[in-house]
C-alpha positions as CSV (number, residue, x, y, z in Angstrom):
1,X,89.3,26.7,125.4
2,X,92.6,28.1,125.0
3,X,93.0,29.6,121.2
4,X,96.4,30.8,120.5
5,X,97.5,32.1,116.8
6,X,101.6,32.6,115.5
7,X,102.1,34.3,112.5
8,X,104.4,33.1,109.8
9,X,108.0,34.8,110.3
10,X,109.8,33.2,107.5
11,X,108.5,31.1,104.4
12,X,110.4,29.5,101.3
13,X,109.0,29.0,98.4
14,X,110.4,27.2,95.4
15,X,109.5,27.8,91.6
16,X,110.9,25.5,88.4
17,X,109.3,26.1,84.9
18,X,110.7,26.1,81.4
19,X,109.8,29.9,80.7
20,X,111.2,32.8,82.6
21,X,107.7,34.5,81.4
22,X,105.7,31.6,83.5
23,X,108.4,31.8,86.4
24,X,108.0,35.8,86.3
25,X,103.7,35.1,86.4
26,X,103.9,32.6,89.3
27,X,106.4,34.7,91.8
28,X,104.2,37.3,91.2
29,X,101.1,35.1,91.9
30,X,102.5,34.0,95.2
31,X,103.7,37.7,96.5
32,X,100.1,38.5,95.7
33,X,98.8,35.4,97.9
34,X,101.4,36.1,100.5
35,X,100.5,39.4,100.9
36,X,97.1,38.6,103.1
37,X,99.1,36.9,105.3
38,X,101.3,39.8,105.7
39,X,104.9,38.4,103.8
40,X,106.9,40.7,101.9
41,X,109.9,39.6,99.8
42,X,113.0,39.3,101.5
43,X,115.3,37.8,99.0
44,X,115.1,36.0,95.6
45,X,117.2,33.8,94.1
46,X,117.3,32.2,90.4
47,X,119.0,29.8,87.8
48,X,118.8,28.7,84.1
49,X,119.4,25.5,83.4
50,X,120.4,23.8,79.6
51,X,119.5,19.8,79.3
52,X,122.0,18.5,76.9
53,X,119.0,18.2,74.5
54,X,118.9,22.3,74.1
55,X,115.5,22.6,76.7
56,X,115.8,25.4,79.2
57,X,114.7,25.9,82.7
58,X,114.4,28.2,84.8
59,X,114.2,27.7,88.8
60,X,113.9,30.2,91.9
61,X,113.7,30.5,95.4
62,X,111.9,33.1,96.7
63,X,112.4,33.7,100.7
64,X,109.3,35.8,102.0
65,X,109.7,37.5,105.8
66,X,107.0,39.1,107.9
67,X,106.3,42.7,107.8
68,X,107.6,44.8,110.6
C-alpha cells in the first residue's frame, strides 16, 4: 500500500456578510482553523457594497499560503 500526503500550498477563501463585525469574527474563525493545517495569511482583500435600498455588505477574500 502506497500512502502518499501533499500539503496545502495555497487556499482561497471567500467571506460575504452584511456586518464588518460578523466578516471581522469569521476571518478570524478560519485563520484559527487554518492554522492546524499550517496556513498563514498571505493577503486579504475586501469591499463594501450599498443595494440601492440603503443595505450594506461587506465581502473578502482571504488568500492563506503555507508556512515556510
Amino acid at each position: 500500500m502506497n500512502f502518499q500526503l501533499d500539503l496545502i500550498q495555497d487556499k482561497i477563501e471567500f467571506f460575504e456578510v452584511e456586518s464588518i463585525k460578523v466578516l471581522e469574527e469569521k476571518i478570524q474563525s478560519q485563520i484559527e482553523a487554518n492554522k492546524a493545517i499550517l496556513l498563514e495569511v498571505h493577503h486579504v482583500s475586501h469591499q463594501m457594497h450599498v443595494t440601492e435600498e440603503g443595505r450594506r455588505f461587506y465581502s473578502a477574500v482571504v488568500h492563506f499560503k503555507a508556512k515556510r
